[in-house]
N, C-alpha and C positions, 0 to 999 in steps of 0.2 A: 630730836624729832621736831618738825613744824608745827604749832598750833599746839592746841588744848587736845583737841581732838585731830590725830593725823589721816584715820578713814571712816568715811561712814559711805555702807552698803545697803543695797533697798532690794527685797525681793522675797521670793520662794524659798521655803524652806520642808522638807518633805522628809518624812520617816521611808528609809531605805530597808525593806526586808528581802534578804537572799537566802535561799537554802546550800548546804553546804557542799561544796567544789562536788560536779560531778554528778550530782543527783538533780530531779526535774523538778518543778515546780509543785506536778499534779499526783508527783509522788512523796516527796517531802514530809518527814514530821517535826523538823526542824525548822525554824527560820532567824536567820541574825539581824537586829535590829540597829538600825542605824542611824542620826540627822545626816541628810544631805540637801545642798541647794545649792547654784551657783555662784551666786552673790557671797552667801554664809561662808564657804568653801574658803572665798578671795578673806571675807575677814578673819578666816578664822587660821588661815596663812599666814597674815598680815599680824595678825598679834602674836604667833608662836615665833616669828621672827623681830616681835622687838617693840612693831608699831600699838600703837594705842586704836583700835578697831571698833566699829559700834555699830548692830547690824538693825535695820528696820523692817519691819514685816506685822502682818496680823495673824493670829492665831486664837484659835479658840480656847476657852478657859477651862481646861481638861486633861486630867491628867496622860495624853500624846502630846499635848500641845507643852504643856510645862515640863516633858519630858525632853522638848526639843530645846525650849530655853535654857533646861540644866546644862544640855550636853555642851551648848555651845559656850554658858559661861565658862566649863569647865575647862576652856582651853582661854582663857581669858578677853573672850570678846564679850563687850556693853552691847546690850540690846534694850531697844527701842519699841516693843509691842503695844499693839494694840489687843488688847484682850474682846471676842467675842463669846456671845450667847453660846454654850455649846451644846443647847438645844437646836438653834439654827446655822451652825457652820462647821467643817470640820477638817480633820489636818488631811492636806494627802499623800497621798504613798505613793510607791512605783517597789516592784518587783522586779530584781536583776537574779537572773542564771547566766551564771556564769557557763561558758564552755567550747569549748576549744575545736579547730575547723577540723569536719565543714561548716561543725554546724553555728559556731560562734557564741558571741552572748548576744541575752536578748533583753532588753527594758521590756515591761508594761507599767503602764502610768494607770494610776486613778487616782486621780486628783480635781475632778469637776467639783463645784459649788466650795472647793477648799476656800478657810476663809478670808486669805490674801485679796480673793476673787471681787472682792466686796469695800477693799479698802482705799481710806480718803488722805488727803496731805492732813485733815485738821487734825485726824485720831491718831497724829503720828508727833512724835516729839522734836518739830522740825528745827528748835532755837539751836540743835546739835548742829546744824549746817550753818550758822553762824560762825562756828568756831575751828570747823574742819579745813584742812588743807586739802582733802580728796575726798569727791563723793565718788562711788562707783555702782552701777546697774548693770544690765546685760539683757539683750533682745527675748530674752525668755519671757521676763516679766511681763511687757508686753503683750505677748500675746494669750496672757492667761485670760484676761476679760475687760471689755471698753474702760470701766474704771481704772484697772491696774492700767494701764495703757493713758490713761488722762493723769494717774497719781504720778506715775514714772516722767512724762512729760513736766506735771506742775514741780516736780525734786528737780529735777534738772536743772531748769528756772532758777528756782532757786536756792541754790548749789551756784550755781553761776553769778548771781546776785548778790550773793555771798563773797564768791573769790574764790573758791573753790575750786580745784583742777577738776574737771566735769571726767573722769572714763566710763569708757564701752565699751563694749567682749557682745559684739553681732550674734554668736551662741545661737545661732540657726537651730531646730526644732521643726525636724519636718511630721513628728507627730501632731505637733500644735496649732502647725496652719501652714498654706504652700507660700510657695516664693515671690511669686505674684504679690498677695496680699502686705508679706512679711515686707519686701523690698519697700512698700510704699510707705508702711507704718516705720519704717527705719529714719527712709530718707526725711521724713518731717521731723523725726527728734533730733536729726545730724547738726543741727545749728545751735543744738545747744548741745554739744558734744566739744569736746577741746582732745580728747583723744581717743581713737579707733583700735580694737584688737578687733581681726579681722579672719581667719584662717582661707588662704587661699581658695580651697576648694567653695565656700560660702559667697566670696567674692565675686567667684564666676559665675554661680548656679544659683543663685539670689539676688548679688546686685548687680546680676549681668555685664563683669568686667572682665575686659579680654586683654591680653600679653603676660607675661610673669610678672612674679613678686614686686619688683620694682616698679613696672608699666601700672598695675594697681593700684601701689601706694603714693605715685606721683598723680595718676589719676584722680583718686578718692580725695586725698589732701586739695590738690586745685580746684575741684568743684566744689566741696564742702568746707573748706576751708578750715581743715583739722591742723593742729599744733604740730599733733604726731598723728604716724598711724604703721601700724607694729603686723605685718602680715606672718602669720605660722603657717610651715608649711611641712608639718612631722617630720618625719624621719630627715628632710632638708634642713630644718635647722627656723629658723627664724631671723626677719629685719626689720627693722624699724627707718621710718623716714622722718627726719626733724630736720629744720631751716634748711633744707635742701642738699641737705647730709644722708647719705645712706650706709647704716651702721647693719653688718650682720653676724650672725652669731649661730653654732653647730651647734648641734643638741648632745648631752653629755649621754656614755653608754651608759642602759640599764637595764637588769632584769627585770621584766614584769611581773609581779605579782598583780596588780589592779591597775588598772591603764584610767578607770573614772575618777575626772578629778583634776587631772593632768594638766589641762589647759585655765584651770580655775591656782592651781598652785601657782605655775609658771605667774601669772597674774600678780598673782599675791608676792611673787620676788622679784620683779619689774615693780611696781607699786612700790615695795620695802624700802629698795635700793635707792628710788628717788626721795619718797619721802626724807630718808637722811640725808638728801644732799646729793647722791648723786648721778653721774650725768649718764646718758642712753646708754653708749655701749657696757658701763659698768651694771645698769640695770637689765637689759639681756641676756649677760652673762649669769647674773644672779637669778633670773629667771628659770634661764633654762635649768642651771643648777638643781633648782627647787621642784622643777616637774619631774627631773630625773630618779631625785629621794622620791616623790610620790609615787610613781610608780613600782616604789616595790613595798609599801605600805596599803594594808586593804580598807577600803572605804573612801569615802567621795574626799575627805580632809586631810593635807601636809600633815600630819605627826609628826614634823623634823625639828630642829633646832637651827638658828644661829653656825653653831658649830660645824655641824654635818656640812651645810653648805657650803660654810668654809674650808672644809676637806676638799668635797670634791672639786671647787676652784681649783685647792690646790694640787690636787690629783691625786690625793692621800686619800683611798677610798678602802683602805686594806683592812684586818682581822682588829679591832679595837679590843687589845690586850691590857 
């Protein structure tokens, strides 16, 4: 691995309660409780695959809040919190029902005044970005409240300052604010980005860019002047464009059990791959890999191994006797 520290991620981290396959929310006496967040998600990938991961965030001093830090050391990610009053802040949630068309799944989010909402670079233990080879955020953050959005910005900074491969996963949220808005708060953090995950649909319908996958990411790259920029496009598969290479790569079959997640693992095996050394197309490959095991694992977080991903590289995905 590069560096002392190989990732450090900044963001939301939120207790996931679902009630069980099938049944409705307003009917339910059940609910599963769970950490999810995006950011959390990519570290908590990044370290069941090997890397040394260390996630930032604030949370109030309570036991939801120290139940989200347990869950995520438990899969061996460093965390970085800021502990708040939890008279005055609180963790937020999102409800997912699950279910199946027409009528689909559905998030609701409560997460207002969560106490991410509220948080500064100082109460954050930034000498970690000192020693990191990769910081990683994602446009969610942003749009949680003008500080997270001035904190997100001042990491970036300095993440870059540092030496740090700067990434970003656009992570569109059209519950959190429209595209308008979202597009403009993006394009001012884009300079200090060094690489773009992007998914096509987000590209058009947010940052207002027209042709395919490749028209995009030579676009995006030449205006902003990204290192890379890595376009998903589901069920198509994904590409990446680097020094003017265009590397792409099929998505591996899988049966879904839980589709959330998906594009946060993928991440976290793209990340992995390079952190050890290696180069794009080999990190795609191991991306896709890694979103393909998530998907059949329920909750927002890769549960997979090293291994597993190595199988289905290899195409050895059969009955493990």
């Amino acid at each position: 691995m590069v560096g002392v520290t190989d990732l450090v991620t900044f963001g939301e981290t939120m207790l996931r309660l679902s009630p069980p396959r099938g049944e409705r929310l307003e009917r339910t006496r059940e609910l599963d409780v769970q950490a999810g967040g995006a950011e959390s998600n990519v570290a908590v990938g990044a370290a069941r695959l090997g890397a040394d991961a260390v996630w930032f965030s604030k949370l109030p001093d309570s036991p939801l809040g120290r139940r989200i830090v347990s869950e995520l050391r438990s899969h061996g990610v460093r965390t970085g919190v800021a502990w708040a009053d939890p008279d005055e802040s609180r963790v937020g949630t999102y409800y997912l029902e699950h279910g199946g068309e027409p009528r689909g799944t559905n998030v609701i989010y409560d997460r207002a005044d969560a106490a991410v909402t509220t948080v500064e670079p100082s109460e954050l233990p930034t000498d970690a970005l000192e020693e990191a080879a990769y910081f990683h955020t994602t446009g969610i953050t942003p749009a949680l409240s003008e500080t997270a959005r001035e904190t997100t910005r001042a990491l970036l900074t300095a993440a870059g300052e540092a030496g740090a491969v700067r990434t970003f996963d656009l992570n569109y949220r059209a519950k959190l604010w429209d595209p308008a808005t979202a597009r403009e708060t993006y394009e001012a953090l884009f300079a200090d980005v060094d690489v773009l995950f992007v998914p096509r649909r987000d590209a058009r319908e947010v940052l207002d860019r027209e042709g395919d996958a490749v028209e995009i990411a030579h676009g995006l790259a030449s205006e902003h002047g990204f290192e890379c920029v890595v376009v998903t496009r589901g069920t198509g598969g994904a590409l990446a464009l680097r020094d003017g290479s265009v590397h792409e790569q099929r998505v591996f079959e899988a049966e879904t059990f839980d589709a959330i997640g998906t594009g946060d693992a993928f991440v976290a095996g793209y990340l992995t791959e390079r952190i050890d050394g290696g180069d794009v197309p080999a990190a795609l490959e191991r991306a896709a890999a890694t979103a393909a095991l998530k998907r059949t694992v329920g909750g927002d977080v890769a549960v997979v191994t090293p291994e597993e991903v190595d199988r289905v590289l290899e195409g050895d995905a059969g009955i493990d006797r």
